[in-house]
Each structure stands twice: as C-alpha cells, then as structure tokens.
N, C-alpha and C positions, 0 to 999 in steps of 0.2 A: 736738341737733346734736353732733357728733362733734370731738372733739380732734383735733388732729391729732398733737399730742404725749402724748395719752394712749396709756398701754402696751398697754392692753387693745383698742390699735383691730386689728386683726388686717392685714398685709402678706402682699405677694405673696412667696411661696418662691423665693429666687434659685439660682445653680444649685447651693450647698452646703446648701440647703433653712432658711437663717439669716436668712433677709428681706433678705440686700443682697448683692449680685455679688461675686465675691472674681475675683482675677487669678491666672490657670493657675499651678500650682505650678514649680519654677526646672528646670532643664537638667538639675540634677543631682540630681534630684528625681524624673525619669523613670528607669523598669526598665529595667537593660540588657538587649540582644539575649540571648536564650537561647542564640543560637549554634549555631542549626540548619542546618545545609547546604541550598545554595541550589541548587534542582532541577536537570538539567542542559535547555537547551531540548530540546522536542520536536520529532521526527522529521520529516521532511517526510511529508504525509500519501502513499499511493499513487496514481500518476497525477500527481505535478506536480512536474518536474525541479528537480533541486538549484540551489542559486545557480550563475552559470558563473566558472570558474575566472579567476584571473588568465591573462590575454595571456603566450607564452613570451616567453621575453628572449633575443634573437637573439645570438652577439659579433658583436662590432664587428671591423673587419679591421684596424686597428689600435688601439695604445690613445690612446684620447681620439677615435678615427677614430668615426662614425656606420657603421653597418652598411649595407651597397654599396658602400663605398668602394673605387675599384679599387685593385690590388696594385700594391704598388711595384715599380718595373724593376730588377733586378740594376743597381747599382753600375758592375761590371768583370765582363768574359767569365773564364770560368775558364781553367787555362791549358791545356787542348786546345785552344780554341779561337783564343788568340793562336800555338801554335808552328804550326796550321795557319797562320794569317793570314802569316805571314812565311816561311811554304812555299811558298805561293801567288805572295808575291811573289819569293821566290827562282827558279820556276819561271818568271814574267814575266821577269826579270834572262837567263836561260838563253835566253829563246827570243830574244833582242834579240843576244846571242851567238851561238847558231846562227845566226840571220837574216846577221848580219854574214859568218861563214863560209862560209853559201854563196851570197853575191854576191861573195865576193873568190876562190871557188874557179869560178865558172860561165865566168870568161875562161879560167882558162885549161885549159877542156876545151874551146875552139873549134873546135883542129885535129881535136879526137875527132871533134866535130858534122861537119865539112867531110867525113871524110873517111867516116860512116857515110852522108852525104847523097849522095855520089860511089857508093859501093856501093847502093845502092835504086834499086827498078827507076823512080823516077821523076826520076833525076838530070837527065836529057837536057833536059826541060822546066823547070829553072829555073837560075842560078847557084845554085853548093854553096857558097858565101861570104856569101854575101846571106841565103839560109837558114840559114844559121848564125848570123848576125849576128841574124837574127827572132827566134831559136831561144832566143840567148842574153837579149837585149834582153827576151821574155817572162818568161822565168824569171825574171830579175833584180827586175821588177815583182812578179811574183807572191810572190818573197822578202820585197820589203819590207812589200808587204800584209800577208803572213800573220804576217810580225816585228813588227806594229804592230798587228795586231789582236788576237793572243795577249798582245801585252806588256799592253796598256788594259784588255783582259776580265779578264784575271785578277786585276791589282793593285786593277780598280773594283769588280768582284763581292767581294773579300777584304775591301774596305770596310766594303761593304754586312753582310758575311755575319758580322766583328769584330761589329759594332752588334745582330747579333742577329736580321735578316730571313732569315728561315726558305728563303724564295724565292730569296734570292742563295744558300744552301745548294746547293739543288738545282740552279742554272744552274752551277757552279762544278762539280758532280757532274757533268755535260755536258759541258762544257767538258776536266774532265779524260779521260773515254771518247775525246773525238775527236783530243785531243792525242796520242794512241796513232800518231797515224798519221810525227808529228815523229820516233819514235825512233830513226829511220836517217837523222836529218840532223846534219848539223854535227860529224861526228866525234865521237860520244859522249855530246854536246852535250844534243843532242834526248833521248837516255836519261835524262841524268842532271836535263833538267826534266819527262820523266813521273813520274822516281822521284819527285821531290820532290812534285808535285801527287798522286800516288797517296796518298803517306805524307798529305799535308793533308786529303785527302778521308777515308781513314780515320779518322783524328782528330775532325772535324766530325761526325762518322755515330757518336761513341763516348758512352755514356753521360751524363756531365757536361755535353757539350756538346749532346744533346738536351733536357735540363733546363732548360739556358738559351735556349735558344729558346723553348722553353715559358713560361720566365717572364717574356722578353719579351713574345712574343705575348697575354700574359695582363692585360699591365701596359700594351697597347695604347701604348707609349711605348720604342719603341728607342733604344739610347744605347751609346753605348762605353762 
C-alpha cells in the first residue's frame, strides 16, 4: 500500500514540471513590446467601394441660423431710394397745385369759350353762354379728378415702393411716363412735377436701389 506522504510516491507534473501548480509570474515580470511597428491596415480589396464619406456641412444663413433659413430684410432703404420716396411725393404736392391753378384760371377764360362758340359753324343751334358754362363746368371736374388722382398714386405707390415692393417700382415708372402729359399745365407747375418724378424714377432704376429690392424680395418680408 502506498504512502501518501512517502517521497518516492511519484506526482503529477504541474505546469513548472515540480509536482504543484505555481501562480503566473508578476506584471513586471513580462518582456516588454519589442517595439515593432504596428502594420498599416489593408487596402480595400478590388471591387468593393471604400467606406462613404462624411455628409458635407452646408453654412448656415446665419450664425446660430439652421441652414434654409430665409434672409433677413434690409433694416432701412438706402438713400436713392428714400430721395426718390419724397420726389414722388414732392411731385404729388405739385400736381394738387397745378390742379388748383387750373380750376381758378378755367373761369376766367369764359369770355374766350363764349366767344370761340359764337365763331363755329354751330353757334345758331345752342346758347354760347350755356356752352360755355358746360365747357367750363367739365373741365373744372376733370381738374379735380386728375388733381386727386395723381396726388393718391403717387404719395401711395412711394409707400409701397420706400418698403421695398418691387411692383410699386414699376406702377410709379407708369405713372411717371403718363404724367408727361401735365407739363403744359399749371404755369410751370406741371413741369416742375414731371421733373421731380423723372429724377425719382431715375433713382429707383439705380443700382443700390435694385439691391434692395432684391433683398427684400428674397427676405419675402417688406419693411421700411
């Protein structure tokens, strides 16, 4: 029968080959890295596309703004755009003056009307008084019309057009073409409000002030 504490009994080889297990040697007890360079990876094989890029990075419109964000409206009109604005209305102010001057001048060209309706070959068939009185009575009308409707277009379109609507531009660019026709009214009058609406329509049609139309229209948001 076998000892168990006899020396001669022969054990199993542990893993130092000493008959009993010993515990891995300490941290610093391991070989360091030789310090061989570490491969670079390899290639993508042929036939099968690289990783995909990062997404670009749009700007933003403005900063801290998300990208779309619409642009902001000019502030204030530059100033072509306001000495036109107050040409326009200088031009309105004119025409409410001429308008006045010739409803205070159409009386007293009566006797002229009496006496070219006396001279026409169809005097026989009405009073030349009466006709005249028509005559005057029209015109006077038609004065105040057109003194009230050039005064309103012009001062409301110059509104419109200060703020930046590209549209009132263009009706005020109309407006001043037909106004050509006042220049022989009012003693001067009428000249001196196509001058000034010419000069404002110039102005509006000048560079800076297509800019700012633009960048209203961009800012979808008009504003003085």
């Amino acid at each position: 029968m076998t000892n168990p504490d006899d020396e001669s009994t022969p054990r199993p080889a542990g893993p130092t080959g000493a008959g009993e297990p010993t515990t891995p040697p300490p941290a610093s007890d391991v070989p360091a890295s030789t310090g061989a360079p570490t491969p670079p990876p390899a290639a993508p094989e042929p036939g099968f596309p690289a990783a995909p890029l990062a997404p670009p990075a749009y700007p933003a419109a403005a900063a801290g703004a998300p990208y779309g964000a619409p642009v902001a409206a000019p502030t204030a009109p530059p100033r072509t755009v306001n000495i036109a604005f107050w040409l326009f209305v200088a031009g309105a102010v004119l025409s409410v003056i001429s308008g006045i001057i010739t409803i205070a001048t159409i009386g007293n060209q009566r006797a002229d009307f009496i006496d070219a309706i006396r001279n026409s070959n169809n005097s026989g068939s009405a009073n030349p008084e009466s006709l005249a009185d028509a005559v005057i009575a029209g015109a006077t009308v038609w004065a105040v019309v057109t003194l009230i409707f050039w005064a309103v277009a012009f001062i409301l379109f110059a509104f419109f057009m200060r703020r930046g609507a590209n549209w009132a531009r263009i009706v005020l660019t109309v407006l001043t073409v037909l106004s050509l026709l006042n220049i022989i009214n009012g003693f001067g009058t009428g000249a001196l409000q196509v001058i000034a609406t010419i000069v404002g329509t110039i102005l509006i049609w000048l560079r800076p002030s297509s800019e700012y139309f633009a960048a209203v229209k961009a800012s979808k948001a008009p504003r003085a």
